[in-house]
C-alpha positions as a printed NumPy array, in Angstrom:
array([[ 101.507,   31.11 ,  -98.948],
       [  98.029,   32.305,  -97.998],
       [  96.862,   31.549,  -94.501],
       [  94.434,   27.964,  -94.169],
       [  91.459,   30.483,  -93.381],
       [  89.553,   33.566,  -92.795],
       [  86.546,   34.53 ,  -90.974],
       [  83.491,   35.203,  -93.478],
       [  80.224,   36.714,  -92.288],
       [  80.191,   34.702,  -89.402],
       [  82.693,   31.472,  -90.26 ],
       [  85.605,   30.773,  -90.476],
       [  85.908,   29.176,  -93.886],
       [  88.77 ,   27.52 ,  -95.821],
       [  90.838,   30.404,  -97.786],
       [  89.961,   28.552, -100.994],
       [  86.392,   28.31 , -100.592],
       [  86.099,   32.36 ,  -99.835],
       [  85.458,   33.404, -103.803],
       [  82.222,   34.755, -105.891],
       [  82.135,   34.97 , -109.645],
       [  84.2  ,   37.47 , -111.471],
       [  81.022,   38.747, -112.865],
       [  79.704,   39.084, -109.231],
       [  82.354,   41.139, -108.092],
       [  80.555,   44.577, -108.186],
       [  82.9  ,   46.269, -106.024],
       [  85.332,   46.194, -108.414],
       [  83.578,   48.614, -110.484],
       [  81.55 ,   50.417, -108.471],
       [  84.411,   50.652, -105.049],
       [  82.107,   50.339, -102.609],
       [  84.129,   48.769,  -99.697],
       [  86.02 ,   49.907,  -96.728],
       [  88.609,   48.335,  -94.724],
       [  90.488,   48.587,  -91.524],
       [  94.494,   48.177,  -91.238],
       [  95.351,   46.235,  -88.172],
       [  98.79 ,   44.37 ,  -86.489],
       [  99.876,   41.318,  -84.319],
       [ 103.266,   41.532,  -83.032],
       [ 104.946,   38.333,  -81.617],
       [ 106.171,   38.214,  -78.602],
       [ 108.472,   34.964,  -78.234],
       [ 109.392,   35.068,  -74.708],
       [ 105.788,   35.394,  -73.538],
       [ 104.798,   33.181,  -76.293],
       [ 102.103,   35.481,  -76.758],
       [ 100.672,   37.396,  -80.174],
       [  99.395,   41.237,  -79.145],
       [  97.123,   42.884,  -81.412],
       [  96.799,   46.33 ,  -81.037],
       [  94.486,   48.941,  -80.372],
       [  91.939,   45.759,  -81.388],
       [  88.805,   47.734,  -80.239],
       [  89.991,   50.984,  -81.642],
       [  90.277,   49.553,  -85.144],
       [  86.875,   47.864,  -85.021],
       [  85.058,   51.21 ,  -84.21 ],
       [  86.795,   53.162,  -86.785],
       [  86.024,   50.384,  -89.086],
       [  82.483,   50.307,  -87.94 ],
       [  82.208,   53.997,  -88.706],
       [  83.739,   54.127,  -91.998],
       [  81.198,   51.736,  -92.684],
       [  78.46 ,   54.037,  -90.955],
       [  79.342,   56.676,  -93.926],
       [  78.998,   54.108,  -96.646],
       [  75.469,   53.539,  -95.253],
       [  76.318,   50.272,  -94.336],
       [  74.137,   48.393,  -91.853],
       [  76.702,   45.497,  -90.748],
       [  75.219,   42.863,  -88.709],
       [  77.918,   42.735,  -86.661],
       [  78.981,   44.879,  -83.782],
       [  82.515,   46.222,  -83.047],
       [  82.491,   43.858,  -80.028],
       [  81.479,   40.911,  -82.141],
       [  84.438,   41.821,  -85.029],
       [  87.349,   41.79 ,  -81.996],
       [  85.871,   38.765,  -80.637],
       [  85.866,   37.319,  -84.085],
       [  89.35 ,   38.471,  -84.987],
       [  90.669,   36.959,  -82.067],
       [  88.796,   33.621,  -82.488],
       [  90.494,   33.233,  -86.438],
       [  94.061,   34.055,  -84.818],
       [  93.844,   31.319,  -82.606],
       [  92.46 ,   29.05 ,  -84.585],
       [  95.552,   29.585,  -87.126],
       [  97.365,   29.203,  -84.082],
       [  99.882,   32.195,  -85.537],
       [ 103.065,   33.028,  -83.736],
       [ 104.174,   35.662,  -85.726],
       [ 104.016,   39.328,  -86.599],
       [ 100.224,   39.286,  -88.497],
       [  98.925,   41.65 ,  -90.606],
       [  94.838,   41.212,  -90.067],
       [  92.822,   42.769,  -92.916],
       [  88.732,   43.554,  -91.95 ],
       [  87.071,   44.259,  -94.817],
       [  83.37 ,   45.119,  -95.872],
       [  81.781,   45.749,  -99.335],
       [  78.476,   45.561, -100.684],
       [  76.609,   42.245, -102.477],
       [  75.778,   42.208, -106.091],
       [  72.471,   43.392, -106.741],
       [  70.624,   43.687, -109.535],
       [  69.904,   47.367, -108.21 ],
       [  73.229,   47.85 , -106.825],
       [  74.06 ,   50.532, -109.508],
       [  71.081,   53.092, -108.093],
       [  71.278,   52.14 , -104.465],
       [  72.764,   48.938, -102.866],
       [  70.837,   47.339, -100.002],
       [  72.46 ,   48.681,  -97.125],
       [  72.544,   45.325,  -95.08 ],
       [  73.567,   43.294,  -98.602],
       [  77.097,   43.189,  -97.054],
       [  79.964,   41.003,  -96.865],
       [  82.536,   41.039,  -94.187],
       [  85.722,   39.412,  -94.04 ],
       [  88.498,   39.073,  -91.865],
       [  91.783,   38.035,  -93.304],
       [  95.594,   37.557,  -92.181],
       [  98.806,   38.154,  -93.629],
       [ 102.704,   37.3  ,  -92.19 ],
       [ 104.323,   41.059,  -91.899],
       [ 106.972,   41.14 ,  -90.102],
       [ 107.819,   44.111,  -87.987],
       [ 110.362,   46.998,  -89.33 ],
       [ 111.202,   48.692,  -86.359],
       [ 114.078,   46.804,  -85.9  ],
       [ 115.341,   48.342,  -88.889],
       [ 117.4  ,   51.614,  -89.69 ],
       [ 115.807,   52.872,  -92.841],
       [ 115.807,   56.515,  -93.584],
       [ 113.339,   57.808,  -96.053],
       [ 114.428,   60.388,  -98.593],
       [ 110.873,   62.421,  -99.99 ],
       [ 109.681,   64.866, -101.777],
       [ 105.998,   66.906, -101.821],
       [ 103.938,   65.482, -104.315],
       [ 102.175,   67.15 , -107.272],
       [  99.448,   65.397, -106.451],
       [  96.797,   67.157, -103.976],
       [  94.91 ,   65.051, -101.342],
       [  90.949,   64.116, -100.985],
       [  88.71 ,   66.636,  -99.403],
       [  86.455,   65.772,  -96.775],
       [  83.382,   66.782,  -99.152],
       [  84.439,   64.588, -102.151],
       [  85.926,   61.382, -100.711],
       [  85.91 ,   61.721,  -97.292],
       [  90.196,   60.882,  -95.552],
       [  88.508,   60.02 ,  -92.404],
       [  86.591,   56.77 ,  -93.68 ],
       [  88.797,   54.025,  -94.58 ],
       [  87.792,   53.702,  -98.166],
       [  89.539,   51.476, -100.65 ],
       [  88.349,   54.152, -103.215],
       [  90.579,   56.497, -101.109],
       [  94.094,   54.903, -102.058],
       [  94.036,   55.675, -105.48 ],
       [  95.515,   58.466, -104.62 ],
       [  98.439,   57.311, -102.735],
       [  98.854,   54.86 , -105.613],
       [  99.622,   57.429, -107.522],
       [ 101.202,   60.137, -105.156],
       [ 103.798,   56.533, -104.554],
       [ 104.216,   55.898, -108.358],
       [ 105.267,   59.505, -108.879],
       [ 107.861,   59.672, -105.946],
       [ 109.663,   56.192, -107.348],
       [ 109.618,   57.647, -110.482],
       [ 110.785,   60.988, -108.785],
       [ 113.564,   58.828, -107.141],
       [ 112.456,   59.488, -103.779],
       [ 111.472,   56.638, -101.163],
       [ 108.128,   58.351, -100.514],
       [ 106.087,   61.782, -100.62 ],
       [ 104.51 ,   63.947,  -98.591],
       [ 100.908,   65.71 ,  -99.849],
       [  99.434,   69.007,  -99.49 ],
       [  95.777,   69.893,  -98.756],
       [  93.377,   71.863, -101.191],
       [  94.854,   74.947,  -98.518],
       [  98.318,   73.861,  -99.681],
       [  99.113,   72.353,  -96.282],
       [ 100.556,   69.759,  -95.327],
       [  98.267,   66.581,  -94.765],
       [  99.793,   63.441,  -94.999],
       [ 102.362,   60.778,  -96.609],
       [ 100.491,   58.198,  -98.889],
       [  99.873,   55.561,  -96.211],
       [ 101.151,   57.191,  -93.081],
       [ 100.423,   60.748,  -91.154],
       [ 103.204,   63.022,  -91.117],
       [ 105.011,   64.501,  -87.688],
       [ 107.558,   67.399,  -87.206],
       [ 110.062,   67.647,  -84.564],
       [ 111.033,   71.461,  -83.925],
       [ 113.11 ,   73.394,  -81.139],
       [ 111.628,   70.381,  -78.926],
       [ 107.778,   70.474,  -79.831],
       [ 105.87 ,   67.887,  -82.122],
       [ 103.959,   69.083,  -84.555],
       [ 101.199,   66.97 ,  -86.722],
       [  98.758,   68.169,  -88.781],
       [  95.195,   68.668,  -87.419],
       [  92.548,   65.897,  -87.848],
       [  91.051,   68.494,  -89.835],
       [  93.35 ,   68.84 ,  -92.374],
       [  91.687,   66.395,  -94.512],
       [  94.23 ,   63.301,  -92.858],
       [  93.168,   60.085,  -92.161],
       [  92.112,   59.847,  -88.098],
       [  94.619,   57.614,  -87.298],
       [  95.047,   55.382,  -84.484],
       [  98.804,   55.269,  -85.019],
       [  98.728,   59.199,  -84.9  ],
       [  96.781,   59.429,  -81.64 ],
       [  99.506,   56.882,  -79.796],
       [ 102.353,   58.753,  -80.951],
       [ 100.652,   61.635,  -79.291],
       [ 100.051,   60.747,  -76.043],
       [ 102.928,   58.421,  -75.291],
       [ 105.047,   61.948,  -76.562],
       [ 103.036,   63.577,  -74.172],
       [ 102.606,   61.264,  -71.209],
       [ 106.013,   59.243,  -71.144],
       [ 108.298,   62.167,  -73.055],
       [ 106.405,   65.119,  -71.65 ],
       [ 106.994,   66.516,  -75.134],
       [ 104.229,   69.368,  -76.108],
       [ 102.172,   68.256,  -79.148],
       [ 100.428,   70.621,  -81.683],
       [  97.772,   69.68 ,  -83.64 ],
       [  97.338,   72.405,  -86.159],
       [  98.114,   73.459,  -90.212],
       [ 101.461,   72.569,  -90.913],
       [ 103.255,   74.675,  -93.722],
       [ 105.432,   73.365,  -96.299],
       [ 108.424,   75.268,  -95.233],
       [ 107.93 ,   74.115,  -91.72 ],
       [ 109.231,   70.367,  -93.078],
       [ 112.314,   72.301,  -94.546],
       [ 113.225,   73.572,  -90.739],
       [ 112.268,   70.704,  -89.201],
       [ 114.739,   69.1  ,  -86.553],
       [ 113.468,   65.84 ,  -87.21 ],
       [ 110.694,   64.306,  -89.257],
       [ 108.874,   61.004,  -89.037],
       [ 105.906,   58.958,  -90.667],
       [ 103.881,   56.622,  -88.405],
       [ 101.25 ,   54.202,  -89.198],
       [ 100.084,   51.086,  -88.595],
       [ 101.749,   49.445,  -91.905],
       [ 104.689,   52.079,  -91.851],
       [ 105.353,   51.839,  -88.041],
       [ 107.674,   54.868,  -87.287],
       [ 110.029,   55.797,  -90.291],
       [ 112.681,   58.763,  -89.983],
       [ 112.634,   61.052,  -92.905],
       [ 115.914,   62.462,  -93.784],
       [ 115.3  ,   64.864,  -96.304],
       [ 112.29 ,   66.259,  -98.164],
       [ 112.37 ,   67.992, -101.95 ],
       [ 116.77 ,   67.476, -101.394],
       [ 116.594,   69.941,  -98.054],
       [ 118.359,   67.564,  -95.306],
       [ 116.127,   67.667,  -92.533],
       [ 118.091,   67.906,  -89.206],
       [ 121.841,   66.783,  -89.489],
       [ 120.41 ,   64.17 ,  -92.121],
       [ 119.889,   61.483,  -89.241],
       [ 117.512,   59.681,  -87.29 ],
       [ 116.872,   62.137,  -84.458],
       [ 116.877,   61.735,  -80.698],
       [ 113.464,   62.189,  -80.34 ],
       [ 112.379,   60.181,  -83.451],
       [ 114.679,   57.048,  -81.932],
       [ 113.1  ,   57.271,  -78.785],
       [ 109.46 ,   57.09 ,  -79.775],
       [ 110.105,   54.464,  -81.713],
       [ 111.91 ,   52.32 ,  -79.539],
       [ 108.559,   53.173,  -76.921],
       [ 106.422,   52.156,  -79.856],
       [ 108.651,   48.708,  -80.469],
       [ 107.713,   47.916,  -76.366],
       [ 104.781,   48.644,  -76.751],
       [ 103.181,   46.891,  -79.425],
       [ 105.396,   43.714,  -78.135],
       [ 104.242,   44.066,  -74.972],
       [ 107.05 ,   45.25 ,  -72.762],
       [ 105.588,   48.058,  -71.626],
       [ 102.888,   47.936,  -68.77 ],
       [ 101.631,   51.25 ,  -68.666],
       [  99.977,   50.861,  -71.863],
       [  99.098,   47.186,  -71.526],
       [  95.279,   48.122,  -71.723],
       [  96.179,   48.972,  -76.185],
       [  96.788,   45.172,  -76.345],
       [  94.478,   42.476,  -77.033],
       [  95.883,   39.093,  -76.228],
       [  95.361,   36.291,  -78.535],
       [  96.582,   33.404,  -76.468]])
C-alpha cells in the first residue's frame, strides 16, 4: 500500500492526485531527473523516527541537481524542513524509506534545452524495514560490465540515468549466480558494487576506493569512515583499490544507505577471510545499527528528529 501522501512542489498532496499524462512524461525519454536515497529508522522505546544525515542528503541532492542545470526553487534547508513536515503528517512509526526526487517539465522545447527552473520536485515515502538485524552474507563476483566515467555520466550526481548500469551489472550477477557484483573503473580498479561502495578489511586497515575513482560520494561511505576512525581508531585509506586486493582481503563489506552494511564472503569463488562475517565488519555494523536508531550520543548531531 502506497503512503496517503507526498510533498509536491510545495504541498503535500493526496498520493492519487500526484500524476501528469503519459504523454507528458518527458523524463521518461529524455532521463532528465535526479534523486536522493534517504532513511528513517524507528526507534520504539523513544517513540521517535530518526532520519539520517537529513541535511547531508539535501545538499548532495541539491548539487546533483546543480549539474543538471537545475534552478530548484527550493533550498536544502527548505527540502529537510519539508521532509520532516510530510513524515509527521503521515504520522509514520516505522523504518521509512524517503525518496526526493527532481526532473524537468514538459516543454515544447524540452528536447534542445529544458527551462532550467521548469522543475518538479517531489518527496515520497516508502515502509523499508531495516536489515541489519539480519545475518546475510553476500557471495559476488566482478562484473563484465565497466562503470560510468566522470566525463560521460558523471557517479558523483545522483542521476536516475546512472542506474542503468547497475541494472544491468545486477541482472548479470543473478544470472551469474552470485548475490551481487563488484565493478571496475575504465583504470580497471575497483569502484563500486551496483548500489553500494565497496570496503576492504586488511592486516587491520580499511581500505575504500578514492572518491575519485569514478564512485558515487556517498554519505554512507563517509560515516563508515570516521566512526572506523574515531570510535575504532582503525586507519582508513582512500586510494585505487586493485582487483587482487579483494582476493586477500580479511574481510569485505558493502555499505549504503539502501544496502546498510552487508558482509561479503567471497568474490569470483575466492573465500574472502575464513568465509565469515569478520570482527571488524560485525562491529561497524552493530555501531551503524545504534546509530541510525539513535542509541548512540556521540553522533546524535547525524539525526534529524521527526517527532
Amino acid at each position: 500500500m502506497p503512503p496517503t501522501h507526498l510533498w509536491l512542489n510545495g504541498e503535500i498532496v493526496p498520493w492519487p492526485s500526484a500524476t501528469i499524462h503519459i504523454t507528458d512524461a518527458r523524463s521518461l525519454t529524455t532521463v532528465s531527473s535526479v534523486y536522493e536515497g534517504i532513511r528513517g529508522y524507528w526507534n520504539a522505546e523513544q517513540r521517535q523516527l530518526y532520519v539520517v544525515r537529513l541535511p547531508e542528503h539535501m545538499r548532495r541532492f541539491a548539487g546533483s541537481m546543480k549539474v543538471m542545470r537545475m534552478q530548484p526553487a527550493y533550498s536544502p534547508a527548505d527540502l529537510v524542513a519539508a521532509t520532516v513536515e510530510l513524515l509527521r503528517h503521515l504520522d509514520l512509526h516505522e523504518d521509512t524509506y524517503i525518496r526526493p526526487v527532481a526532473t524537468f517539465l514538459p516543454r515544447d522545447d524540452s528536447w534542445s534545452g529544458p527551462d532550467p527552473t521548469h522543475l518538479e520536485i517531489q518527496i515520497a515515502t516508502a515502509s523499508r524495514p531495516s536489515s541489519l538485524g539480519q545475518e546475510r552474507k553476500l557471495n559476488v563476483g566482478i562484473s563484465s560490465w565497466r562503470r560510468i566515467e566522470d566525463n560521460s555520466m558523471p557517479p558523483r550526481v545522483k542521476a536516475n540515468a546512472n542506474y542503468l548500469s547497475s541494472r544491468l551489472v545486477s541482472a548479470q550477477a543473478a544470472l551469474d549466480g552470485y548475490d551481487g557484483a563488484i565493478i571496475l573503473n575504465s583504470d580497471g580498479s575497483v569502484a563500486e558494487g551496483p548500489w553500494a561502495c565497496v570496503f576492504a578489511a586488511r592486516d587491520g586497515r580499511l581500505i575504500t576506493p578514492s572518491v575519485t575513482s569514478n564512485i558515487l560520494e556517498s554519505i554512507t561511505r563517509q560515516t563508515v569512515i570516521q566512526v572506523a576512525r574515531e570510535v575504532l581508531g582503525v586507519e582508513v585509506q582512500e586510494r585505487a583499490v586493485d582487483r587482487t586486493e579483494l582476493y586477500l582481503a580479511d574481510e569485505l563489506f558493502f555499505c549504503g544507505t539502501g544496502q546498510e552494511l552487508q558482509p561479503i564472503v567471497s568474490v569470483d569463488r575466492y573465500t574472502v577471510g575464513d568465509g565469515d562475517v569478520g570482527p571488524l565488519t560485525a562491529r561497524l555494523r552493530g555501531l551503524y545499527r545504534d546509530i541510525v536508531h539513535g542509541r548512540e550520543p556521540r553522533y546524535e548531531e547525524w539525526l534529524t528528529p521527526v517527532y
